[in-house]
C-alpha positions as CSV (number, residue, x, y, z in Angstrom):
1,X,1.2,3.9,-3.3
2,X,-1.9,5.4,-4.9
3,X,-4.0,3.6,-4.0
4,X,-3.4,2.0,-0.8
5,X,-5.0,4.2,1.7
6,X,-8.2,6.2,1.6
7,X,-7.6,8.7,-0.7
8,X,-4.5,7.7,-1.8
9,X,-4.2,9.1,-4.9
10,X,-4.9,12.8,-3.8
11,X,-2.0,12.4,-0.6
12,X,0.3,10.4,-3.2
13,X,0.0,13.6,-5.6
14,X,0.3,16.1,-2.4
15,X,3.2,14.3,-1.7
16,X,4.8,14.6,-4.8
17,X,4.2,18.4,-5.6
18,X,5.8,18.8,-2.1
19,X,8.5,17.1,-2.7
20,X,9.5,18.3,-6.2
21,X,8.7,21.9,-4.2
22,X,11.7,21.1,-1.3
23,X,15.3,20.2,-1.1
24,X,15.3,16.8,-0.9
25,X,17.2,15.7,-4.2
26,X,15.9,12.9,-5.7
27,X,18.8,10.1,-6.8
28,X,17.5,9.1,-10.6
29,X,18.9,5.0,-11.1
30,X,21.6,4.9,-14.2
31,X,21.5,2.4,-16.9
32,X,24.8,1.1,-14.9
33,X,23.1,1.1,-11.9
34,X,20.4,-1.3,-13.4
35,X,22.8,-3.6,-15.1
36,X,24.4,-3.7,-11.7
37,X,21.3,-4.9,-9.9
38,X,20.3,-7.1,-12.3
39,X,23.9,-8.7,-11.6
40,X,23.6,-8.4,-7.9
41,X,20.3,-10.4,-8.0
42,X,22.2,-13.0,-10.5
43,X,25.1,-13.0,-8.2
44,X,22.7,-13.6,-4.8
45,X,21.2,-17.1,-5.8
46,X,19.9,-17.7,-2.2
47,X,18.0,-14.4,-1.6
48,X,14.9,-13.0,-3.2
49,X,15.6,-9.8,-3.7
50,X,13.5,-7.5,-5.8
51,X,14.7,-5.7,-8.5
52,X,13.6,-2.2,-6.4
53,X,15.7,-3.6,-3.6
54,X,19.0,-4.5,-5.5
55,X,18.6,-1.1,-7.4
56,X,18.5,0.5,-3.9
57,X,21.9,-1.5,-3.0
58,X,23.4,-0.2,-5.7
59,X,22.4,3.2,-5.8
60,X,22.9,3.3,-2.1
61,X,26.5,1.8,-2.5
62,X,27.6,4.2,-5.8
63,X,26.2,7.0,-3.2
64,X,28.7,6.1,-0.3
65,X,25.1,6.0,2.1
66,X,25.9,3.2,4.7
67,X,22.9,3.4,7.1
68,X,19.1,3.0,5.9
69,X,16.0,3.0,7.6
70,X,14.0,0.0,6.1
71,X,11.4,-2.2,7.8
72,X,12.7,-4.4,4.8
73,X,14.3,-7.6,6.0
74,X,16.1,-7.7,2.6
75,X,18.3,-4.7,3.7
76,X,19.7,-6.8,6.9
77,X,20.2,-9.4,4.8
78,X,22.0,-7.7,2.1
79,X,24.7,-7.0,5.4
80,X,26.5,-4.2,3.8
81,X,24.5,-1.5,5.6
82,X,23.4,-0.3,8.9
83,X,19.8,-0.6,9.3
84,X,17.7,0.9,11.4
């Protein structure tokens, strides 16, 4: 994210200060929620999910969130949430 678009690392920092500055809580991954992904992608043979991904299943599952926003095709593939 830094460094993807013209001065990324000045926006990427902006954003950060803003967000730690609003309240938007931020969902920290467990050590239970990573032995859980690392499971899920075990488990899910056929896919390619990343590890980013199958922590985001998780996190999103142990959460109760069932709709997501993701330009991701891994999330419709997953077929456990609603995405938009």
């Amino acid at each position: 994210m830094l460094n993807r678009v013209r001065q990324g690392r000045r926006k990427a920092l902006a954003f950060l200060d803003a967000l730690a500055q609003s309240e938007v809580k931020v969902e920290r991954c467990t050590e239970q929620d990573e032995r859980a992904a690392i499971a899920l992608i075990r488990a899910h043979k056929d896919k390619s999910y990343s590890l980013c991904d199958a922590l985001s299943f998780v996190v999103m599952e142990r959460l109760g969130v069932g709709e997501a926003i993701s330009y991701d095709a891994d999330f419709r593939s997953y077929g456990r949430f609603l995405v938009h």
